[in-house]
N, CA, C and O atoms as a GROMACS GRO file, in nm:
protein
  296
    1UNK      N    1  -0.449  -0.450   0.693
    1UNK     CA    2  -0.568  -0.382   0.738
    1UNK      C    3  -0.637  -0.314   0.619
    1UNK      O    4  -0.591  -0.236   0.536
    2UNK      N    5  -0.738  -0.358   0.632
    2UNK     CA    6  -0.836  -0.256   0.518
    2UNK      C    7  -0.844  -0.144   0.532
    2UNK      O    8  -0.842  -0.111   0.651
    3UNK      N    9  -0.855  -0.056   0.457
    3UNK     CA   10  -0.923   0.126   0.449
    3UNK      C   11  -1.099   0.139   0.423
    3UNK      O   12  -1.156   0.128   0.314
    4UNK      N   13  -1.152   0.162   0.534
    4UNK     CA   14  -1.312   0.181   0.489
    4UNK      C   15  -1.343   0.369   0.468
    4UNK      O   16  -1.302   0.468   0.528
    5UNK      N   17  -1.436   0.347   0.354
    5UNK     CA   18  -1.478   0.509   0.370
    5UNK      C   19  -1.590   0.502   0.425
    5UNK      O   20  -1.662   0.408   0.390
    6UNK      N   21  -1.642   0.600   0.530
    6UNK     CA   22  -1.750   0.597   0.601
    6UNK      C   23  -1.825   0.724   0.513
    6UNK      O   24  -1.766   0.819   0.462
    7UNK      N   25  -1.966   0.698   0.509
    7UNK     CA   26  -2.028   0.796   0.408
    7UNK      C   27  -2.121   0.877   0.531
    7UNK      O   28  -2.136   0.842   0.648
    8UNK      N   29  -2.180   1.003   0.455
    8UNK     CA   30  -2.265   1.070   0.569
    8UNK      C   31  -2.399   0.976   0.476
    8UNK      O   32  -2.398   0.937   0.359
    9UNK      N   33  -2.485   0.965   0.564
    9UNK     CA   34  -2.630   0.883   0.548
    9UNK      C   35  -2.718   1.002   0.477
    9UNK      O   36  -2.781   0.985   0.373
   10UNK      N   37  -2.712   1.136   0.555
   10UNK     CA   38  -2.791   1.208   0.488
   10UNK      C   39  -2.744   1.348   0.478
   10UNK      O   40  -2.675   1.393   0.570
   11UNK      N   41  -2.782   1.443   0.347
   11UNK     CA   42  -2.721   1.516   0.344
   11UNK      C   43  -2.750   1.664   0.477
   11UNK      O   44  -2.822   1.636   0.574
   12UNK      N   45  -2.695   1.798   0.468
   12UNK     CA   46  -2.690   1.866   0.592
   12UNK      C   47  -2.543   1.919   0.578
   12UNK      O   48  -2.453   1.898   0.497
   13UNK      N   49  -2.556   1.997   0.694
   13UNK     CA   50  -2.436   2.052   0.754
   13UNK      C   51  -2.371   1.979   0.887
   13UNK      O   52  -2.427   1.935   0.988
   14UNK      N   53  -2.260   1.981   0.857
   14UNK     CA   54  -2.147   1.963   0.974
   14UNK      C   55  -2.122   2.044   1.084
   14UNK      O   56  -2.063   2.152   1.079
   15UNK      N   57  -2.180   1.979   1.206
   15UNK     CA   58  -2.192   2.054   1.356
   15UNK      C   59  -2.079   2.015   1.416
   15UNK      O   60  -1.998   2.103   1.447
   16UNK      N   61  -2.061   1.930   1.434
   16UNK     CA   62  -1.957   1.834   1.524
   16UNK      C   63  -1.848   1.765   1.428
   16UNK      O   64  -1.862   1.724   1.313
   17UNK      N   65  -1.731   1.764   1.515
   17UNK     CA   66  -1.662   1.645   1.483
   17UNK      C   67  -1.553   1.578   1.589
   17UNK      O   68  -1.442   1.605   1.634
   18UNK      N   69  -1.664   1.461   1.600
   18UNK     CA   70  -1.602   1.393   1.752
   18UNK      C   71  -1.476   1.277   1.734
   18UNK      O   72  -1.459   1.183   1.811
   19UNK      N   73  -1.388   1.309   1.607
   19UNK     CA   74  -1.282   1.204   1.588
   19UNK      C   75  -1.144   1.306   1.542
   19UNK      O   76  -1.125   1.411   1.480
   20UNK      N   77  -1.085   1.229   1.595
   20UNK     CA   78  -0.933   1.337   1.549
   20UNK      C   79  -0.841   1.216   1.430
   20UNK      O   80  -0.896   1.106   1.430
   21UNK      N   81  -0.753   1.222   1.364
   21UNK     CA   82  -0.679   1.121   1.295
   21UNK      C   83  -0.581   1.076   1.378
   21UNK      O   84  -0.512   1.126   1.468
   22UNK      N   85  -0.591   0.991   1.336
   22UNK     CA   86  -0.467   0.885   1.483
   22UNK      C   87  -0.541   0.804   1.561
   22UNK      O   88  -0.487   0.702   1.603
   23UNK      N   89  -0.709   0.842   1.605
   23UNK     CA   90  -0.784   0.830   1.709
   23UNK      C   91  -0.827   0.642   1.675
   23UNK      O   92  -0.852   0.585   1.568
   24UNK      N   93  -0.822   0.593   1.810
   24UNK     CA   94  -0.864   0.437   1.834
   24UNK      C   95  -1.005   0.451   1.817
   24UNK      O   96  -1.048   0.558   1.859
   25UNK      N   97  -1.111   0.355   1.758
   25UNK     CA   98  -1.255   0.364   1.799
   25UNK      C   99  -1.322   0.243   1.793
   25UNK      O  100  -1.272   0.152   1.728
   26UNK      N  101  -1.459   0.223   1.867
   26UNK     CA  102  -1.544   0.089   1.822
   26UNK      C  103  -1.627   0.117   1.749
   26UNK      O  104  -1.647   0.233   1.714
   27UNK      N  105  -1.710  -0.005   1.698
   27UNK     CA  106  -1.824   0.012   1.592
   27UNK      C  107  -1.936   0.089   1.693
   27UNK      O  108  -1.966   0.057   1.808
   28UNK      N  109  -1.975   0.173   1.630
   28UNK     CA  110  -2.078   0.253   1.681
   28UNK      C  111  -2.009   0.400   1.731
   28UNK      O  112  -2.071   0.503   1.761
   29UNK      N  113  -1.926   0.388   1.731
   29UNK     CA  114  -1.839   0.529   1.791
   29UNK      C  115  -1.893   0.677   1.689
   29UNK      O  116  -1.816   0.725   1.606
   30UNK      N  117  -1.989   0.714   1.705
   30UNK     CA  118  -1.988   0.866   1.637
   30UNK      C  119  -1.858   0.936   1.567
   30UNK      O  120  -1.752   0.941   1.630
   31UNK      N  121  -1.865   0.969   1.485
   31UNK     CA  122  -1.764   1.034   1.386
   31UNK      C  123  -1.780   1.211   1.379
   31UNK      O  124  -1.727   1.314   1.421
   32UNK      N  125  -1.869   1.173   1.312
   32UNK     CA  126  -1.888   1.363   1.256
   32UNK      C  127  -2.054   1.339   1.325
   32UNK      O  128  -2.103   1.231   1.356
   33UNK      N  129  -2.123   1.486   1.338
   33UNK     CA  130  -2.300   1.554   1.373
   33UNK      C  131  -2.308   1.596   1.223
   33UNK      O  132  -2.212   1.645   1.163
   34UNK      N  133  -2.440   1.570   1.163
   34UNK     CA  134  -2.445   1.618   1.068
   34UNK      C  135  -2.585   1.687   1.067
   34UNK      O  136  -2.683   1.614   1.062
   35UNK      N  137  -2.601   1.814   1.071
   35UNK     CA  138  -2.758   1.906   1.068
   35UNK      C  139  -2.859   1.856   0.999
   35UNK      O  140  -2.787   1.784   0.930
   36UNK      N  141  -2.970   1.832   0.958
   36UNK     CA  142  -3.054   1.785   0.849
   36UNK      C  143  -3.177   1.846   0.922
   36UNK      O  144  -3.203   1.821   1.040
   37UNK      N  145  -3.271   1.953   0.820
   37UNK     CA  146  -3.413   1.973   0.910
   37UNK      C  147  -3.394   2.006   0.995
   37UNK      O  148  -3.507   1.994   1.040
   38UNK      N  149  -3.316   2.063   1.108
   38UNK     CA  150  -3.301   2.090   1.272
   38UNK      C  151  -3.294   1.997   1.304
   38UNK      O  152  -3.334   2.011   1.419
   39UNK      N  153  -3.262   1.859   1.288
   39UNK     CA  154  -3.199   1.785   1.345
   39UNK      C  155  -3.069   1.708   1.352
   39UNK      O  156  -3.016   1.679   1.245
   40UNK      N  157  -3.009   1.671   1.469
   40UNK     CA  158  -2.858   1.621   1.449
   40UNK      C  159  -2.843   1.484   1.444
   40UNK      O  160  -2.868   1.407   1.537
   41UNK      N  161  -2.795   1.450   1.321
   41UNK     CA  162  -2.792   1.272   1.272
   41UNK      C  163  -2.620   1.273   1.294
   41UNK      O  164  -2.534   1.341   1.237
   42UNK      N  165  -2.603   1.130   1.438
   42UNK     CA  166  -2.445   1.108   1.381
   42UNK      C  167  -2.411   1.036   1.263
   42UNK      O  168  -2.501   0.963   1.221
   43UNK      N  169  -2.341   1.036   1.221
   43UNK     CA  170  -2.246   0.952   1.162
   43UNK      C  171  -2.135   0.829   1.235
   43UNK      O  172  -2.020   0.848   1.276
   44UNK      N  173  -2.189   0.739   1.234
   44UNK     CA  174  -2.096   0.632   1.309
   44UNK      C  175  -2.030   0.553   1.263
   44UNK      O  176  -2.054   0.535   1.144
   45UNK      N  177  -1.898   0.452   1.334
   45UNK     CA  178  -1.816   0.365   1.279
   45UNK      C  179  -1.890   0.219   1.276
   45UNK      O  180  -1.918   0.142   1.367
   46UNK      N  181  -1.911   0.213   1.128
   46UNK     CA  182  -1.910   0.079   1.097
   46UNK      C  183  -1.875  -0.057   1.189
   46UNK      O  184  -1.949  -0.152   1.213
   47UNK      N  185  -1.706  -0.028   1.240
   47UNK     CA  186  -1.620  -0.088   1.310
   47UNK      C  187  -1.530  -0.048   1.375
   47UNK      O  188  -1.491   0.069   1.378
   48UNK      N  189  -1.486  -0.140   1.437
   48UNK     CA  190  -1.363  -0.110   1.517
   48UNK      C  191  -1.214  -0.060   1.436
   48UNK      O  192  -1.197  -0.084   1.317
   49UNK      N  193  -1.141  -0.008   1.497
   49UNK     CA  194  -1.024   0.050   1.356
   49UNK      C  195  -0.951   0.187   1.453
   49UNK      O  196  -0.932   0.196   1.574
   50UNK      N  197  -0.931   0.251   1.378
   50UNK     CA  198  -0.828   0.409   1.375
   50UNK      C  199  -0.908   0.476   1.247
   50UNK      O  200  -0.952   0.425   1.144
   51UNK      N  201  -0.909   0.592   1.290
   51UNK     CA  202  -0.927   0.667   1.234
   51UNK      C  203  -0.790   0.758   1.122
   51UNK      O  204  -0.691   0.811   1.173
   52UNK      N  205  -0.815   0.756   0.982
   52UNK     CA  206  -0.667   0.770   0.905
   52UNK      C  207  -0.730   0.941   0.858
   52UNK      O  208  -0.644   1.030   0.852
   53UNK      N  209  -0.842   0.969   0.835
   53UNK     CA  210  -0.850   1.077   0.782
   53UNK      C  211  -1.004   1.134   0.773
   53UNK      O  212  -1.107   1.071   0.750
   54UNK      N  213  -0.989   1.255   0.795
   54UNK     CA  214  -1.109   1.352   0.778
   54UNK      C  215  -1.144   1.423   0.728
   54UNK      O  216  -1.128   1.541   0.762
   55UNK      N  217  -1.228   1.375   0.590
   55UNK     CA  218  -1.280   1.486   0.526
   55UNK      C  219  -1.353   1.594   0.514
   55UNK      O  220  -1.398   1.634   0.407
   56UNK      N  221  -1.369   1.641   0.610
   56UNK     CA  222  -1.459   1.731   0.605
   56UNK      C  223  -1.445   1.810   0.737
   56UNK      O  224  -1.402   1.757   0.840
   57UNK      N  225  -1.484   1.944   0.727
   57UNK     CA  226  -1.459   2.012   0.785
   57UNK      C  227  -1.643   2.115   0.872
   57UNK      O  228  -1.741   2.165   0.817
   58UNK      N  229  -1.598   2.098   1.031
   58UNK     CA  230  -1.754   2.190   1.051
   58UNK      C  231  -1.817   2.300   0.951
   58UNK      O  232  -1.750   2.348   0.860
   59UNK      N  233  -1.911   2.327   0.968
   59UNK     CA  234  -1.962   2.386   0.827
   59UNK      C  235  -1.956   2.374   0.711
   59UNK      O  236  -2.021   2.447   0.636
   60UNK      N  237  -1.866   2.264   0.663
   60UNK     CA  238  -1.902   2.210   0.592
   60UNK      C  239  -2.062   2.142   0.492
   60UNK      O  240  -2.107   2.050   0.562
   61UNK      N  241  -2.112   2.151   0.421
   61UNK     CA  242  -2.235   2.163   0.339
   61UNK      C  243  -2.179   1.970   0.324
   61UNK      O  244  -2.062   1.950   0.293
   62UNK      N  245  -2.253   1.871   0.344
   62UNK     CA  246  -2.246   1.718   0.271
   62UNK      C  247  -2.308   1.650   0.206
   62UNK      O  248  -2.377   1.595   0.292
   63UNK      N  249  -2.336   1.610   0.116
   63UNK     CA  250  -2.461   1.503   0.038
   63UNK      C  251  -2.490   1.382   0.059
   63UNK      O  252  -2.387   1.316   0.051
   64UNK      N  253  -2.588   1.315   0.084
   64UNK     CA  254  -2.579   1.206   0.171
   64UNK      C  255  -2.510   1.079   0.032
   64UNK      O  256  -2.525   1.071  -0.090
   65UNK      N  257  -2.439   1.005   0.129
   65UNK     CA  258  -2.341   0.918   0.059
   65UNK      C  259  -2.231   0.961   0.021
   65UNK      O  260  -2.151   0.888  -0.038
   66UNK      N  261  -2.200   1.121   0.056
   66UNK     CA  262  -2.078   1.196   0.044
   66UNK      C  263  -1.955   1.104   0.130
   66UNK      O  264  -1.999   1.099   0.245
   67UNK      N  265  -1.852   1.047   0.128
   67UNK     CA  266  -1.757   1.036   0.213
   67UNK      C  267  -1.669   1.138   0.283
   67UNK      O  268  -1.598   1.229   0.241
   68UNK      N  269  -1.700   1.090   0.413
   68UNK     CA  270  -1.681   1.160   0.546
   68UNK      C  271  -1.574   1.149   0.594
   68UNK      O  272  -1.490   1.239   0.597
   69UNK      N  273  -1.558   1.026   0.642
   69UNK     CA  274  -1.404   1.013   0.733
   69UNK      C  275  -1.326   0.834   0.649
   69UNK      O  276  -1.369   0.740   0.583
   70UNK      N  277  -1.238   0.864   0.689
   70UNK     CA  278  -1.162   0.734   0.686
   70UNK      C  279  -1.058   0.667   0.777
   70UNK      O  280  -0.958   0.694   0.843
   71UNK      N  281  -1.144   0.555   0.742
   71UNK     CA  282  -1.070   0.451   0.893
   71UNK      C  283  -1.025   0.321   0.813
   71UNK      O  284  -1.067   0.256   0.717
   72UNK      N  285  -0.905   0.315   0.911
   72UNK     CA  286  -0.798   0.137   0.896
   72UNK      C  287  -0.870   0.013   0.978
   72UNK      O  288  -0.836  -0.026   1.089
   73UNK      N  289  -0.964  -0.032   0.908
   73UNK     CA  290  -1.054  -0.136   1.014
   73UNK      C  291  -0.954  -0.223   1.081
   73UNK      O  292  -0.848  -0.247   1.023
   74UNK      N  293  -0.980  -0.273   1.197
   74UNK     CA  294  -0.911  -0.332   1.259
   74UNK      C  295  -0.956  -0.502   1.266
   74UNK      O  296  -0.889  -0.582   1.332
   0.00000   0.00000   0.00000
């Protein structure tokens, strides 16, 4: 199985985080909310997989193309 890093698209703050490690998901599955301008951009899965790790933490500050989470594509 591959390891993908999922990046945040744009930079902002961290509102949400709708994945735990261990967690099953499909492509499109929301990951982390990320603030930008008053607005909330998800972050989604590429693919189908598990989720192996999470970088980042709510309130967290991110730069877009920062890596976010990491998943074992399936």
């Amino acid at each position: 199985m591959a390891e993908l890093t999922v990046e945040a698209e744009v930079g902002g703050v961290v509102v949400r985080i709708e994945c735990e490690a261990g967690a099953s998901l499909g492509e499109g599955d929301t990951l982390i909310v990320v603030e930008s301008m008053k607005m909330e951009m998800p972050v989604s899965s590429p693919g189908g997989g598990r989720v192996l790790q999470i970088l980042v933490a709510v309130g967290d500050t991110v730069a877009e193309g920062q890596a976010v989470v990491v998943i074992e594509a399936a």
